[in-house]
C-alpha positions as CSV (number, residue, x, y, z in Angstrom):
1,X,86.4,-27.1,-81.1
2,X,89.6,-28.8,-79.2
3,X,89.0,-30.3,-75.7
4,X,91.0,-28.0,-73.9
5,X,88.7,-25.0,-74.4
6,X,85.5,-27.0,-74.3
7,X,87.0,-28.0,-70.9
8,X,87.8,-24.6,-70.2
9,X,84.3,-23.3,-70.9
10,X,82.5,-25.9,-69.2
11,X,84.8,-25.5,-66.3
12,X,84.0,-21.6,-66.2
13,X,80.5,-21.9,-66.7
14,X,80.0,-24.7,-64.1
15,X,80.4,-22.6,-60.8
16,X,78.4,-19.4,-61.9
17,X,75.1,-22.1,-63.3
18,X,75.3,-24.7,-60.6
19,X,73.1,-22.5,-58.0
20,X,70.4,-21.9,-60.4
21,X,69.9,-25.4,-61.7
22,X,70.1,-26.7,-57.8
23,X,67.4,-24.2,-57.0
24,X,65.3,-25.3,-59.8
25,X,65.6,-28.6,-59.3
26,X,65.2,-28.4,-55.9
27,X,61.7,-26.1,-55.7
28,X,60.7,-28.4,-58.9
29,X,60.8,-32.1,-56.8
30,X,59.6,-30.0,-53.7
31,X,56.3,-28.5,-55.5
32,X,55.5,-32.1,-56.8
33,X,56.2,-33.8,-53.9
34,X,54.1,-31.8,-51.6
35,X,51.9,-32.0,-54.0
36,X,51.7,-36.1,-54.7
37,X,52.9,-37.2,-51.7
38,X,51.9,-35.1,-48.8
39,X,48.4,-33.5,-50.1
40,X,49.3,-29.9,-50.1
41,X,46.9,-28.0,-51.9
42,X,48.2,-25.6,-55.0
43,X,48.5,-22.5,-52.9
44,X,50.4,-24.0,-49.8
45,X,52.7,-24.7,-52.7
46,X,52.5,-22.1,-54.8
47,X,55.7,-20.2,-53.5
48,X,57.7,-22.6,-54.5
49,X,56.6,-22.3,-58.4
50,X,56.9,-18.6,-57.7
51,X,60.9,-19.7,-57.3
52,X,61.2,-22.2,-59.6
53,X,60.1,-20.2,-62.1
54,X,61.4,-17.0,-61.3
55,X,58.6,-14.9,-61.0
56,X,60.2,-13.2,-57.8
57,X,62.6,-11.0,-59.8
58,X,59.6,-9.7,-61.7
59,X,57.8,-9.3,-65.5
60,X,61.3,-8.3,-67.0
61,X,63.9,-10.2,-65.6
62,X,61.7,-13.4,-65.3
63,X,61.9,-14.6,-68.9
64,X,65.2,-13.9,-69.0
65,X,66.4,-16.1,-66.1
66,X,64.0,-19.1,-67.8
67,X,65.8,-18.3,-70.9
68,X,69.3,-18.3,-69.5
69,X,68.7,-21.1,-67.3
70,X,67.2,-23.2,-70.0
71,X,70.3,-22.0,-72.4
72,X,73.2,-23.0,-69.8
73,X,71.2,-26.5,-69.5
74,X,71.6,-27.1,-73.4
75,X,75.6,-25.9,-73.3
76,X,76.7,-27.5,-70.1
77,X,74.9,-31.0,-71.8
78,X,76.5,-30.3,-75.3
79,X,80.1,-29.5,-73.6
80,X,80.2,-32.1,-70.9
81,X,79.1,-35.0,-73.8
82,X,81.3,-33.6,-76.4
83,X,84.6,-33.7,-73.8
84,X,82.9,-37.6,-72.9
85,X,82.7,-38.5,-76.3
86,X,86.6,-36.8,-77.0
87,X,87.3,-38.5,-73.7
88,X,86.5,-42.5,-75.0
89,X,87.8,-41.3,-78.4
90,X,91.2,-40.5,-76.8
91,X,91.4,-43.6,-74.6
92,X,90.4,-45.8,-77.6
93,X,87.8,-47.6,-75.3
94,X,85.7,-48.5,-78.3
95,X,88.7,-50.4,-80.0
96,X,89.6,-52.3,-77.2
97,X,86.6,-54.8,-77.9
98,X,88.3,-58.6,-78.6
99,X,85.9,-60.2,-79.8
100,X,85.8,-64.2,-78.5
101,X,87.7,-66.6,-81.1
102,X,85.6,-69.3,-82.0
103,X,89.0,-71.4,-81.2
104,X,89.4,-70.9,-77.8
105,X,90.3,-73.6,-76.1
106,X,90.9,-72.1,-72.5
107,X,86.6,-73.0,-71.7
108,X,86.9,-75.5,-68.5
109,X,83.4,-76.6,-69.1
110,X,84.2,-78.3,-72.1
């Protein structure tokens, strides 16, 4: 796949996926932090697993959003490594390496 449409997908995708990974994150870190940190039992925290899983938008829709969310994860990973891996390809960053001659005679220890 070239760069420009991976770029292209991954710069589509990015705006519409952003809220529901910030939203899980967030209510994920909350629900263990309240949790560990500040001794809140399971059910003063319980509506927050009721977000972060998406159990609010009921017994239909909920697997769904845990399977799209969990989907959009895997793509926006594969894309954004494959245009970082195309990226250090193109700039040639791994050929760069010069190795230090064994000659050099610029040490001003020596």
């Amino acid at each position: 796949m070239s760069q420009r449409l991976l770029r292209q997908l991954h710069r589509q995708l990015a705006p519409i996926i952003l809220l529901p990974f910030l939203v899980t994150a967030f209510t994920g870190v909350a629900y263990r932090l309240g949790k560990s940190w500040f001794g809140l039992s399971r059910d003063q925290v319980h509506f927050l697993m009721v977000i972060h899983e998406g159990e609010y938008l009921g017994d239909f829709l909920e697997p769904l959003y845990v399977l799209l969310n969990g989907l959009g994860l895997l793509f926006m990973l594969g894309t954004g490594c494959a245009l970082f891996v195309q990226s250090v390809r193109r700039a040639g960053w791994l050929a760069r390496r010069s190795p230090v001659s064994a000659t050099d005679d610029s040490d001003p220890t020596a």
